[in-house]
C-alpha positions as CSV (number, residue, x, y, z in Angstrom):
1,X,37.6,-40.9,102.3
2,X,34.3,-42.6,101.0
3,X,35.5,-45.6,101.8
4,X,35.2,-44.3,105.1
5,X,32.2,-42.9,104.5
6,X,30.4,-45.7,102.9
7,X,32.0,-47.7,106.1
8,X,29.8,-45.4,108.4
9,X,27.0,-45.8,106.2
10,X,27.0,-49.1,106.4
11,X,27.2,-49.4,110.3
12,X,24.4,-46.5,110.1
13,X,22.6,-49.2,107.7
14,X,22.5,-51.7,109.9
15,X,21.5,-50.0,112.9
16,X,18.6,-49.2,110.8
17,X,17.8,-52.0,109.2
18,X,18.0,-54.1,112.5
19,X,14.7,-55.9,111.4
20,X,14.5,-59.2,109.5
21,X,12.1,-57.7,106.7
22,X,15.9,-55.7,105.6
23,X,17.9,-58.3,105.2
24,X,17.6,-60.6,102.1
25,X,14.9,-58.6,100.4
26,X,14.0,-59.2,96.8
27,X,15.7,-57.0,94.7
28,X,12.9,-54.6,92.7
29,X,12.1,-56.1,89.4
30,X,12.4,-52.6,86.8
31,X,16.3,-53.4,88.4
32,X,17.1,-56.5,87.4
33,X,18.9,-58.1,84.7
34,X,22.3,-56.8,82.6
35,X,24.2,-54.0,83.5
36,X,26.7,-52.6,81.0
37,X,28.9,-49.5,81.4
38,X,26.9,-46.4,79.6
39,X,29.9,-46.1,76.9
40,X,29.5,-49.3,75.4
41,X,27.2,-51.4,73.7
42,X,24.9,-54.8,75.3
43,X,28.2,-56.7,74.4
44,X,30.0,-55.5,76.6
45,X,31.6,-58.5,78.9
46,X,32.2,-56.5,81.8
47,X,28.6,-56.5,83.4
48,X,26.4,-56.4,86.3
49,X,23.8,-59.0,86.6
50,X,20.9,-58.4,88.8
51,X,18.6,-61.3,89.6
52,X,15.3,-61.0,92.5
53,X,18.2,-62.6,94.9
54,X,21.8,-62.5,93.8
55,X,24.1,-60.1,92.5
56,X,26.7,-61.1,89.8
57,X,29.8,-59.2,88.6
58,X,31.3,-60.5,85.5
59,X,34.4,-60.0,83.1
60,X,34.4,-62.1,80.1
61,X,34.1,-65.8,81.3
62,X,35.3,-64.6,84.7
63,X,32.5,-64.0,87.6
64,X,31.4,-64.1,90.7
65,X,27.8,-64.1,92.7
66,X,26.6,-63.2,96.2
67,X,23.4,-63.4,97.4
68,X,22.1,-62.3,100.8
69,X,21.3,-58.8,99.1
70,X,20.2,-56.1,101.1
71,X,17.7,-53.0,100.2
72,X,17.7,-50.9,103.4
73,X,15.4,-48.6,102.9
74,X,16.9,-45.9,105.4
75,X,20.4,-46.1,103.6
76,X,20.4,-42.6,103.0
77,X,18.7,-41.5,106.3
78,X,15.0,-41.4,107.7
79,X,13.7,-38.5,105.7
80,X,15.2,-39.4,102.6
81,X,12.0,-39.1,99.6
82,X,14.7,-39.8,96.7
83,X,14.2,-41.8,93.7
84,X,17.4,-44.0,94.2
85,X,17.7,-47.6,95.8
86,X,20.8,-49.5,97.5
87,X,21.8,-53.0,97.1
88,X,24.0,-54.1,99.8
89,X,25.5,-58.4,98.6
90,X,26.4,-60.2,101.8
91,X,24.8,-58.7,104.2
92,X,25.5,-60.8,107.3
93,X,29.3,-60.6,105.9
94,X,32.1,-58.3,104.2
95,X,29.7,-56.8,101.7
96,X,32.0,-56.3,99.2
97,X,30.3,-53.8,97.0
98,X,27.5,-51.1,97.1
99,X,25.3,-51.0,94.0
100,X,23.3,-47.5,93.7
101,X,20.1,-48.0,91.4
102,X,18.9,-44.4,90.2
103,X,22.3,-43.5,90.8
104,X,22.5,-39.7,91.5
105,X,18.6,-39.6,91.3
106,X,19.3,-40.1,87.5
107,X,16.9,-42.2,86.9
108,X,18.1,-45.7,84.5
109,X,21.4,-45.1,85.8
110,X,23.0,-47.7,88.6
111,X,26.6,-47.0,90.0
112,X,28.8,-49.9,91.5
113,X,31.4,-49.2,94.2
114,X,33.7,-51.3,95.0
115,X,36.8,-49.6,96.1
116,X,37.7,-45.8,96.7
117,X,41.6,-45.3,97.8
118,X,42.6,-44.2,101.4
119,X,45.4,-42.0,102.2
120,X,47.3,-41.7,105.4
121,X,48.0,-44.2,107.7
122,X,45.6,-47.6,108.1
123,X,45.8,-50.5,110.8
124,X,46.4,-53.4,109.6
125,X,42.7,-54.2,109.3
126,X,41.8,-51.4,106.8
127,X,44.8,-52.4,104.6
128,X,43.5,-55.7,104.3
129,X,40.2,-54.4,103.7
130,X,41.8,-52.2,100.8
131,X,43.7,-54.6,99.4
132,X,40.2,-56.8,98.9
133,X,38.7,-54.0,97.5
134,X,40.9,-52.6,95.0
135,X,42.0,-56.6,93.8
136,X,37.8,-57.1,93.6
137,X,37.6,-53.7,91.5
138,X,40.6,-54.5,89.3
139,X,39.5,-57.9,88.4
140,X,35.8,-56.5,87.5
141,X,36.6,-53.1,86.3
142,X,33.1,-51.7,87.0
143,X,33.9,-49.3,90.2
144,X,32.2,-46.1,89.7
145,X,31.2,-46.4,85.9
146,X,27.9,-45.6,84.8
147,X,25.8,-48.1,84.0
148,X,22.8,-48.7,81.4
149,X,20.3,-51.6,81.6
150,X,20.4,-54.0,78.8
151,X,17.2,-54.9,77.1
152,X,15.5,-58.3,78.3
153,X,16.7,-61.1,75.3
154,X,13.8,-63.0,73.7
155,X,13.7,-66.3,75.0
């Protein structure tokens, strides 16, 4: 069911975000940089990385980046006056993933989703789609988990 939903957010997203300044936006500095799961510690090698341009999942030595990011500002509707921000990866393509900075209007918090199960009966298309998802979200085991930012290491 959010899958679905996020599906006809997305479509909604892009009606919305028709114009050129949506697409490929510059992801807000006080959100980039490491993303760990709340429960563990900096170390953790399951991780989001944020960078002004690119989005990186990674697991161990394992990872993979898309860039074309996406903020649309009217994700959540017209009126919205929330504190929480939307990074779409890919946005001319699949976009694989949604990230959710101020996740919940927590503020510090960001939320990945990757992949949220369907039941019933799916067209071949949407199984396809599933299957992507849930391999994407098995091999980077960050779908739904709260997420802290890592403190900036000295250079």
């Amino acid at each position: 069911m959010r899958l679905l939903a996020r599906a006809a957010i997305a479509a909604l997203s892009l009606a919305f975000a028709a114009s050129p300044a949506a697409a490929r936006d510059a992801i807000p500095a006080e959100h980039q940089g490491d993303w760990v799961p709340a429960s563990g510690g900096c170390d953790s090698a399951v991780r989001l990385r944020v960078a002004e341009e690119q989005l990186t999942l990674r697991n161990g030595s394992d990872s993979q980046t898309w860039g074309n990011v996406a903020i649309p500002q009217t994700f959540f509707g017209p009126d919205y006056t929330g504190n929480s921000v939307v990074a779409l990866p890919d946005w001319d393509g699949e976009q694989p993933f949604t990230v959710f900075f101020n996740a919940d209007e927590k503020p510090g918090v960001t939320r990945v989703d990757i992949y949220h199960e369907m039941k019933g009966p799916q067209n071949a298309q949407l199984q396809a789609i599933q299957a992507k998802a849930k391999k994407l979200a098995e091999r980077f085991p960050l779908n739904g988990v709260p997420l802290k930012k890592c403190a900036a290491k000295p250079s």
